[in-house]
C-alpha positions in Angstrom: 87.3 88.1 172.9 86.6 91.6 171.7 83.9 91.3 168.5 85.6 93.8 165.6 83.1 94.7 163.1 83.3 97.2 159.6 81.2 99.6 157.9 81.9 100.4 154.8 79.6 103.5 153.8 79.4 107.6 153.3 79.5 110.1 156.0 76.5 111.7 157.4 77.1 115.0 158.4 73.5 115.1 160.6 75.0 112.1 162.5 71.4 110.5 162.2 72.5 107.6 159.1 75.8 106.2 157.6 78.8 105.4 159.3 77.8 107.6 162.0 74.9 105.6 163.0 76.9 102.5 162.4 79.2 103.1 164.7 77.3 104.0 167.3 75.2 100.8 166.4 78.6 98.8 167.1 79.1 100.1 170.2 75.9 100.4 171.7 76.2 96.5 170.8 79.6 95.8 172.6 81.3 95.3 169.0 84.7 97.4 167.8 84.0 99.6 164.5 86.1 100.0 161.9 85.0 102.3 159.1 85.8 102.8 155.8 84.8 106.0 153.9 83.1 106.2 150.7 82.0 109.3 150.6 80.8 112.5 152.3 76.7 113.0 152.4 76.0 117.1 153.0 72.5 118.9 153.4 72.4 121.5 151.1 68.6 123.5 151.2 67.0 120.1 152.8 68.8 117.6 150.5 71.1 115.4 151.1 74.4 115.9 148.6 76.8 112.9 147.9 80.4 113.8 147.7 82.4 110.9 146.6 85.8 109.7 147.5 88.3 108.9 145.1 88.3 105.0 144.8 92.3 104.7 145.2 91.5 106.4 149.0 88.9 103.8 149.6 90.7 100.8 147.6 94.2 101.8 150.6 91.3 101.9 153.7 90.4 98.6 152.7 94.0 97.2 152.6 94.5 99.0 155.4 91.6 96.7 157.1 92.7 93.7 155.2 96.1 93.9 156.5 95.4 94.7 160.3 92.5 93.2 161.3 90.5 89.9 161.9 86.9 90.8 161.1 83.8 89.2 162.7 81.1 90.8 160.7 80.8 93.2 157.9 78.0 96.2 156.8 77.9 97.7 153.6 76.0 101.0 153.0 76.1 103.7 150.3 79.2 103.4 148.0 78.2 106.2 145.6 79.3 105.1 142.4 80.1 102.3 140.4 83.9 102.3 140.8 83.4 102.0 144.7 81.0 99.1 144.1 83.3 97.2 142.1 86.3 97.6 145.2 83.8 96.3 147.5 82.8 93.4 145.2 86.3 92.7 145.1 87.0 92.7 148.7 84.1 90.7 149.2 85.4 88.1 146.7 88.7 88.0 148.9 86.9 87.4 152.1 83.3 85.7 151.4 82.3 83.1 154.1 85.2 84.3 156.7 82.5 86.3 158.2 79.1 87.5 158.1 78.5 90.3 155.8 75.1 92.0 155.3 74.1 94.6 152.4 71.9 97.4 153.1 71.7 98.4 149.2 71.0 102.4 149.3 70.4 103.6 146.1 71.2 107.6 145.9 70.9 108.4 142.5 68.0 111.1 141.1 65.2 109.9 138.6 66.9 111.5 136.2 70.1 109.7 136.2 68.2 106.5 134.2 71.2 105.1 132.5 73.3 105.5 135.5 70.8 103.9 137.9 70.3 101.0 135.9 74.4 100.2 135.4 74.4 101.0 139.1 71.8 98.7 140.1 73.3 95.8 137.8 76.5 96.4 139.9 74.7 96.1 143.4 73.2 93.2 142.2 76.6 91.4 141.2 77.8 92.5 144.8 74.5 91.4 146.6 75.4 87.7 145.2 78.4 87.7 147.6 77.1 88.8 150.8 74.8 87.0 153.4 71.9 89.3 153.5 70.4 91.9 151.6 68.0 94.6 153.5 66.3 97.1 151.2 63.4 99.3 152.3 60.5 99.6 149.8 61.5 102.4 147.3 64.7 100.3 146.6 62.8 97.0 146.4 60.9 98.8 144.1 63.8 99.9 142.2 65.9 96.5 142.4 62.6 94.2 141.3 60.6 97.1 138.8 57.2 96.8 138.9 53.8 98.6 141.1 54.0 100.0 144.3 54.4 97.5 147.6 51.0 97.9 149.0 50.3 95.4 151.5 52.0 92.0 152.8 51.3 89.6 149.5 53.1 92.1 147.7 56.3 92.1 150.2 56.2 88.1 149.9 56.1 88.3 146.0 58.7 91.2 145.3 60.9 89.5 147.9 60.4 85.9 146.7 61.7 87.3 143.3 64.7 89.3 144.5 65.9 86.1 146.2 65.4 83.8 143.3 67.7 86.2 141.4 70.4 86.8 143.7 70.1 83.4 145.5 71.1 85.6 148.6 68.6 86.0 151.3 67.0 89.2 151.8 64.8 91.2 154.6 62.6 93.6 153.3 61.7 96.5 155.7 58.2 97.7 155.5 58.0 99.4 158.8 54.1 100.8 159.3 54.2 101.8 155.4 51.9 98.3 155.1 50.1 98.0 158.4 49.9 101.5 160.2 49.6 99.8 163.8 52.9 97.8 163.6 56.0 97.4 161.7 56.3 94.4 159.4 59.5 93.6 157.7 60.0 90.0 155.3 63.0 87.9 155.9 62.8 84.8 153.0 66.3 82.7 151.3 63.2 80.9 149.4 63.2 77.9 152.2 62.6 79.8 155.4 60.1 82.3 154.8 59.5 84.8 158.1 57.5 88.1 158.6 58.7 90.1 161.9 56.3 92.1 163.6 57.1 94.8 166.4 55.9 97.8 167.5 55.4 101.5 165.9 57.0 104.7 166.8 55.6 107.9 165.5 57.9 109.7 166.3 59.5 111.5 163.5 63.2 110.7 164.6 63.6 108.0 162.3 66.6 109.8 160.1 69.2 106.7 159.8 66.8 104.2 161.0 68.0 101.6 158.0 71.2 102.2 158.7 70.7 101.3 162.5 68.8 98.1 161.4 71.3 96.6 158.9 74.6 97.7 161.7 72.5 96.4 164.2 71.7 92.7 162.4 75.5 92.3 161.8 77.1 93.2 165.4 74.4 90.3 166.7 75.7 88.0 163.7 79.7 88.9 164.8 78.4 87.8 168.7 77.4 84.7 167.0 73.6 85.2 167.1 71.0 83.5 164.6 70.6 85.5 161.4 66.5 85.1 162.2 67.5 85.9 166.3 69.7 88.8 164.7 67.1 89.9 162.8 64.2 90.0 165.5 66.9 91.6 168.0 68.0 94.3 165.0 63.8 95.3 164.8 63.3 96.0 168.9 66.3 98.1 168.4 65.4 100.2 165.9 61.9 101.1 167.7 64.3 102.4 170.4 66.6 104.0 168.7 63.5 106.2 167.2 62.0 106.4 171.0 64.6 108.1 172.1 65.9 110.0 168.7 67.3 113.3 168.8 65.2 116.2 167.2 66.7 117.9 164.5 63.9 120.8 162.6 60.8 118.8 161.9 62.3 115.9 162.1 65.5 114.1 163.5 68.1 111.4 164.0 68.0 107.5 165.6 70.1 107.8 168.9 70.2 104.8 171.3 73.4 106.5 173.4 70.9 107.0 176.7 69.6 102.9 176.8 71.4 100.3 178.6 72.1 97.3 176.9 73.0 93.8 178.4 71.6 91.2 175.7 74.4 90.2 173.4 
């Protein structure tokens, strides 16, 4: 039977993150996406520009979904303002334990927007409660549990450990060669299993999207019925190739995993 999975997330206009990336994350992985749009992301003089939707155009998508579909697994990206989050909370309400859903919490906003961030944060927080997995990246750990810099491994463990205990939702946190240069090292932990993943490093500067490629990637393996820790391991190897063989775009450039063959679902 055909595996149907969702993102619900902005568009990228590089093609390198978002739904985008999601999609092609889906199929690569022998799942059928389904999107729902949250907003537009445009580069504008080497920044990135969020455009929101109106949330009465994202609350009909998700009826739309609701109504049509039987889902098998569920990603969450950027949802660009609190309105948005609070649809998504609500369809996650509606729908918690019929299917895996995973979080991958991006937080947008400028350091200037201090008010804002912090309502927006409380809001990811109530929505990270009803989802299966959380996967921030370092900056947003950093910005979801305050406090120093993430420098090595005992500060993953500790900033994770904490997160968790507050949520009481698992989370992976993705350190990537930001803690060892040699190797990438993300932190899986639900406070009773505690695991670190270690794979290999690209350096190849086509790692635009690579988040979003990890988190899709994690719940098409979860909607083929995969272990979340199996999931996980799977989601990492993919992600190194999906940089490998990344499309340059100026100095840098975009995830891409279109040209690999793929039989291990």
């Amino acid at each position: 039977m055909t595996k149907i999975t969702l993102t619900i997330g902005g568009s990228d206009t590089w093609g390198g993150g978002g739904i985008q990336t999601d999609l092609k994350t889906f199929e690569n992985l022998q799942t059928f996406g389904l999107t729902v749009l949250t907003c537009l992301a445009v580069a504008e003089n080497d920044n990135f520009v969020i455009r929101p939707l109106p949330p009465s155009l994202i609350q009909e998508q998700l009826q739309t979904i609701e109504a049509s579909f039987q889902l098998d697994g569920v990603k969450i990206g950027l949802l660009a303002s609190i309105e948005i989050v609070d649809l998504v909370i609500d369809f996650c309400q509606r729908n918690q334990g019929k299917f895996p859903i995973i979080l991958d919490p991006v937080l947008a906003f400028k350091e200037t927007e201090q008010q804002l961030q912090q309502d927006y944060l409380k809001k990811i927080k109530e929505l990270a409660r009803l989802v299966d997995l959380v996967t921030p990246n370092l900056k947003e750990m950093e910005r979801l549990v305050v406090g120093p810099p993430i420098a090595n491994r005992s500060d993953m463990k500790y900033r994770t450990q904490q997160l968790v205990s507050e949520l009481q939702t698992p989370v992976i946190l993705k350190g990537g060669n930001k803690i060892v240069n040699d190797c990438a090292v993300d932190y899986y932990t639900d406070n009773k299993i505690t695991h670190y993943f270690i794979g290999p490093v690209s350096y190849k500067p086509t790692i635009h999207g690579a988040g979003c490629c990890f988190s899709a990637a994690i719940c098409a393996y979860l909607a083929h019925g995969l272990s979340l820790i199996e999931s996980i391991e799977k989601s990492q190897h993919f992600v190194y190739e999906a940089i490998e063989h990344g499309l340059p775009v100026h100095d840098a450039g975009n995830v891409w995993h279109g040209n690999i063959e793929r039989n291990d679902t």
